[in-house]
N, C-alpha and C positions, 0 to 999 in steps of 0.2 A: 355374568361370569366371564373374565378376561382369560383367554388361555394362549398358551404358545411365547411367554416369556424363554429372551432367553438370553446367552452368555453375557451380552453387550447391557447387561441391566446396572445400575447405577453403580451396585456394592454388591461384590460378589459376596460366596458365603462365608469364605473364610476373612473377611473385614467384620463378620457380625460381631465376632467375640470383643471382637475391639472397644465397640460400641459401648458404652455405660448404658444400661439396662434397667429396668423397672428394680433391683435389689442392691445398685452400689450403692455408694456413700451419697451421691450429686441427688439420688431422688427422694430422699427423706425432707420432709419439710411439711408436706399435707398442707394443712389451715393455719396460717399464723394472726391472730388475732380477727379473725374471720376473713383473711384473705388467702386467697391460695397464694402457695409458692412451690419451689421445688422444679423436678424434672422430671417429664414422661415423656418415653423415650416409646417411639410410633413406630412398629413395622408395617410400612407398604408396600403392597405388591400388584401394584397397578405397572401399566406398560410406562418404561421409560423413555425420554424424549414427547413423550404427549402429555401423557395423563398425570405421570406423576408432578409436572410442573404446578397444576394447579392444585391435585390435592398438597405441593407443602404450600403454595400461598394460603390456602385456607388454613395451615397451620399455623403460619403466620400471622393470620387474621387473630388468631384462640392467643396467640401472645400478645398483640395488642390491647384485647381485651382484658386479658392477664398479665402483668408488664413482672410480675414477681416467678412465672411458670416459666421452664426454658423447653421446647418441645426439642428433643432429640429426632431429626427425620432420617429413617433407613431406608431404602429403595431395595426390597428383598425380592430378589430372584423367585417367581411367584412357585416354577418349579420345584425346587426350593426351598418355600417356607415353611411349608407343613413339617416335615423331617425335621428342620431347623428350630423350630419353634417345640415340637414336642424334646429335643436336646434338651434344648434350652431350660424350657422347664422342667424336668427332668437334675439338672445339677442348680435349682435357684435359681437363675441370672436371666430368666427371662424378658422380652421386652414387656412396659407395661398394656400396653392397646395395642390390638395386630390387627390389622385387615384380614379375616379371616373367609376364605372358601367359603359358602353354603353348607360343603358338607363335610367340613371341617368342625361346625361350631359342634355337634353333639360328639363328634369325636374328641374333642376338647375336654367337653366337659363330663364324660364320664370317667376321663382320667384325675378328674380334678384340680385340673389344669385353668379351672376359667372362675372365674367373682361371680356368683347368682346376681342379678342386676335388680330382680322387683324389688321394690321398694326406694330404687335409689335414684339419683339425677342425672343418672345417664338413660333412663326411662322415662323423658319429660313427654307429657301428653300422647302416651304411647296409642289409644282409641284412636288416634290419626295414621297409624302404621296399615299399608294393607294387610289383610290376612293374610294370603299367601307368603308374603316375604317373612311376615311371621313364624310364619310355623316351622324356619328352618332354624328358630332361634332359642326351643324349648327343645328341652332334656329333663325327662323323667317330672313333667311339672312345674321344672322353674324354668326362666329365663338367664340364657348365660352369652346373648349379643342383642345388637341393635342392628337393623338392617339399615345399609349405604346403601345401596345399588341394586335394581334386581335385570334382569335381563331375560332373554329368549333367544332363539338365532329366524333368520330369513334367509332368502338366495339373494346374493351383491349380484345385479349384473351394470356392464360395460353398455348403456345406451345406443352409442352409437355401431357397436359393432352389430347386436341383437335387429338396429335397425334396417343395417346392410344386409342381414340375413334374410330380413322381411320375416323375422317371426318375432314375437312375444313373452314375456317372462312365463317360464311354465309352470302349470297348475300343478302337475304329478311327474312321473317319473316315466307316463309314455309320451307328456308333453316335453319330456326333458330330453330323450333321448332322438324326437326327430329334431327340433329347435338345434341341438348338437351337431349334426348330420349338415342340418343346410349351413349351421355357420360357416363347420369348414369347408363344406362347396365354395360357399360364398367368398370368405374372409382369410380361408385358410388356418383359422385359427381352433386350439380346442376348446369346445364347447364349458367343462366345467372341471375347476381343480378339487379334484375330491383331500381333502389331507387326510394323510394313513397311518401317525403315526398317534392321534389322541383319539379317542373313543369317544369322545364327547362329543364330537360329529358324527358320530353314528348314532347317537340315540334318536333323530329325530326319523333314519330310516326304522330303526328300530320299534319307534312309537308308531309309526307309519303303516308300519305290518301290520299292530294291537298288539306286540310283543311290550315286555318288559325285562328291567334285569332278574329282580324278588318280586315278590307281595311279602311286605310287611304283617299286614293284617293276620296273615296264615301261616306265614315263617314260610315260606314256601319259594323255593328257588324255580325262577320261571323263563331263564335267557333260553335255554336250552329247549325251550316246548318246539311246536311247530314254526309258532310266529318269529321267533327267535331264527330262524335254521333261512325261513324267507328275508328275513333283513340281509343276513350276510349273503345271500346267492343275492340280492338287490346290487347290494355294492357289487360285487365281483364283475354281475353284468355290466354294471355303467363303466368301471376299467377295462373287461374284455372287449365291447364290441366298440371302442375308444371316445364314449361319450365325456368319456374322463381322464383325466391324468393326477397321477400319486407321486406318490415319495413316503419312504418309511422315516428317513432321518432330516431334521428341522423340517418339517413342513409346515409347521409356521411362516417361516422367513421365506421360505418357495414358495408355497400359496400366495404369501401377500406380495412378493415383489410380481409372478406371474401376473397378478390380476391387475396390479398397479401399473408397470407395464405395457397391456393389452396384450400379453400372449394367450390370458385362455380369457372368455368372456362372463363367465361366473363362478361365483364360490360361494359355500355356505358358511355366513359367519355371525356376529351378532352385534349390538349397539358398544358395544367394546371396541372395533377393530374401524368406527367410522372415521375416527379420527388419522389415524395411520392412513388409511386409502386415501382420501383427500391431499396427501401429498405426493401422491401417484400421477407418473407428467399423464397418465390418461385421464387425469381428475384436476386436471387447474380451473376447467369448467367444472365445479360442483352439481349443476343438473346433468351432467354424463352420467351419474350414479343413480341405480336406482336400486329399488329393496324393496321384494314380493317376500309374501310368504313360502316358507321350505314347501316343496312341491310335496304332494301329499301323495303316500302308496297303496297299495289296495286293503288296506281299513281306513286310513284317516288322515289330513293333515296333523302331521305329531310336532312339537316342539318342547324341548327341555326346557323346565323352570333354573336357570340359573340365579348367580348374584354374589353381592359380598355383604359381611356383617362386620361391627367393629365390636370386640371382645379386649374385656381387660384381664391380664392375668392374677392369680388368687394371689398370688407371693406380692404385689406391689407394694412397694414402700411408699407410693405415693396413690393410697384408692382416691380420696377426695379430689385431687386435680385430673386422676384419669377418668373419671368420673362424670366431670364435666368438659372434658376435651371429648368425649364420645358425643354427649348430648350437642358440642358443638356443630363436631360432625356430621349429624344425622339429623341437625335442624331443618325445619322449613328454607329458610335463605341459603344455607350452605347445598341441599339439593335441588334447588333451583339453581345454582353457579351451576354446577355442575350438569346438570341437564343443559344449560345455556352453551357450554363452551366444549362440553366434554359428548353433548348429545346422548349420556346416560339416563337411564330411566329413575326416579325417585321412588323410593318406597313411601312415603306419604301422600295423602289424598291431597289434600290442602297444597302441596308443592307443585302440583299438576296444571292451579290456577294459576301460577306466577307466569311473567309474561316469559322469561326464559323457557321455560316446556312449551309454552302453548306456540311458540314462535319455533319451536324447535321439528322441522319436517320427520325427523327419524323420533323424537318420540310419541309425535303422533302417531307415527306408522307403528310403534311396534308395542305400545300401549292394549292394543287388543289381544295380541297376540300371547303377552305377558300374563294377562287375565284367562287365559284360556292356553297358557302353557303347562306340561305334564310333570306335577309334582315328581322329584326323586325321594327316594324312600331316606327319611332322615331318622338314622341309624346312626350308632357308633361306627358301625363298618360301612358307611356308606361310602366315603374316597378309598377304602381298601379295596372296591369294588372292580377299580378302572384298570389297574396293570391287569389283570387276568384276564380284561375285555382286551386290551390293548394289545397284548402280546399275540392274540389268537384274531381281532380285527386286521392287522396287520401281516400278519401269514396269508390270510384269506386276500386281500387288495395284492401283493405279490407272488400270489400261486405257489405258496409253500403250504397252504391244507385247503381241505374243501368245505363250504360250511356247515356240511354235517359236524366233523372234526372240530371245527372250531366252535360250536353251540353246544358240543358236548363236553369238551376240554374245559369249556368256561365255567358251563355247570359244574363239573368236578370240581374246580379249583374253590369257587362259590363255598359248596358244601364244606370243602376241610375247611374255609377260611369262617361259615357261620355257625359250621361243628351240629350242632342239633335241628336246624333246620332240614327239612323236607325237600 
């Protein structure tokens, strides 16, 4: 799961409309005597300047293949596309194939916003897919994406500085907080950038406690129990006693320039952001980087199952070519490029054995993690979930509430927003 897009992204949002979209005139054509033709027209919302370079070459590749297909490539502000793309579909003109969240796809598709895929060529040899990445891909029974990428997070630290310290990646959160301590004896520097302004860094304190946001299972709203109330006094403590430093606004672009840099020595991020840091003058040396698991809190090492799916929209005038521009996508070979160059994880089994993953150090590393990362509850309202975190995660890192306030605030908001839920 890529987070922290942001203004400097390729096409802002008001260029989308621009765009010719899965319902003009350019993407009628489908099958012309058993060949494809026509336009589909891609939103991506991968990070720019990195990643999006090679998923459009791999688009580029799907044109090759298909010399009569024109692939329209959009660089969608990943903040951004959710709102955008629900617009979208919403007046017709949506794009046809979207890089779509995790937990986005069932929000999709219970508006009816997404093509059921079983049965079709965008679901080629699917028994190769892991289950996990799967399962973020069903709504009510059917299938309405393909999983690209799936992800987890770990702690980035700075090698060389951790060395200076004379201490070690930390296992937990009391290994986290003296490691911080002697850095800045040491080094002068702070120990770890906590970012304060997305919520999806806190799930793994979160997970860490044995908290959660829901149980699905029970309909039952669970941020706010006890385990929940210990998350956010977690974080508080690592910005109080200054094992950490925040920021409420871009902390994205703070966090990774900080860490790139060398002004704080770790951050919690995930196979998304390795790219970006490697061009960090503290990282010209690539073994200066290293990547531990999220230090675990007093229940558990927790880690969020993130990722992305690629989803074609229902209105496409062109199903047949988006169709097989998915399954290109989410080939064997194309997720092997992309573990190769991009250090992302594959959702298929068989992509694991290609020499790009097995040569690749961070998918090694974060392969297990992935497999024993903590599902998010895949609900319609599952990304409705995060502003009500996020506004009350963020109070709490800058001493505007306490985390009682804020585990209870969330629960409330939770409730109106699941209405019959517990």
């Amino acid at each position: 799961m890529r987070r922290g897009i942001t203004a400097t992204a390729l096409v802002a949002a008001l260029a989308l409309a621009a765009t010719a979209c899965g319902s003009d005139g350019e993407s009628g054509g489908g099958k012309s005597s058993g060949e494809l033709s026509g336009t589909v027209t891609w939103w991506d919302t991968s990070s720019p300047g990195s990643e999006d370079k090679v998923f459009k070459k791999l688009a580029e590749g799907f044109e090759k293949k298909h010399p009569k297909v024109d692939v329209k490539y959009v660089n969608v502000p990943f903040g951004e596309a959710q709102n955008n793309f629900k617009n979208a579909a919403e007046t017709g003109d949506a794009p046809d194939v979207i890089r779509s969240e995790v937990a986005w796809t069932p929000d999709f598709a219970s508006l009816s916003y997404l093509a059921p895929l079983d049965g079709t060529p965008a679901l080629k040899n699917q028994d190769d897919f892991l289950d996990q990445a799967v399962a973020s891909t069903k709504y009510e029974g059917k299938t309405y994406a393909v999983p690209q990428v799936i992800d987890s997070m770990g702690i980035f630290y700075n090698k060389k500085l951790l060395e200076k310290a004379g201490v070690e990646a930390p296992a937990n959160l009391d290994e986290l907080k003296s490691a911080a301590k002697k850095i800045k004896e040491k080094t002068g520097k702070t120990g770890l950038y906590l970012r304060g302004d997305d919520p999806y860094f806190f799930l793994s304190f979160l997970y860490g406690e044995g908290g959660d946001l829901v149980d699905a299972g029970s309909r039952t709203v669970t941020v706010d129990k006890p385990e929940g109330v210990k998350a956010f006094k977690a974080v508080k403590e690592l910005v109080d006693d200054g094992t950490a430093k925040t920021d409420a606004s871009d902390g994205w672009e703070n966090m990774m320039q900080s860490f790139k840099n060398g002004d704080v020595a770790m951050m919690i991020n995930g196979p998304w952001a390795v790219a970006d840091t490697l061009t960090g003058e503290e990282f010209t040396d690539k073994d200066n980087l290293g990547i531990a698991p999220v230090p675990a809190g007093s229940a558990a090492q927790g880690a969020p199952q993130g990722g992305h799916n690629l989803a074609v929209y229902a209105g496409s005038k062109n199903l047949d070519a988006s169709y097989a521009f998915v399954e290109y996508m989410t080939s064997v070979d194309a997720q092997a490029t992309v573990a190769g160059e991009l250090n992302l994880l594959p959702t298929r089994h068989s992509a694991y054995a290609k020499k790009q993953a097995v040569n690749s150090e961070i998918v090694g590393f974060f392969k297990p993690i992935v497999e024993t990362a903590v599902e998010r509850p895949w609900i319609p309202e599952g990304g409705s979930l995060f502003e009500p975190l996020r506004v009350e995660y963020t109070k709490v890192l800058t001493g505007q509430t306490t985390p009682e306030k804020a585990a209870k605030a969330t629960g409330d908001a939770y409730r109106k927003l699941l209405k019959d839920w517990k």
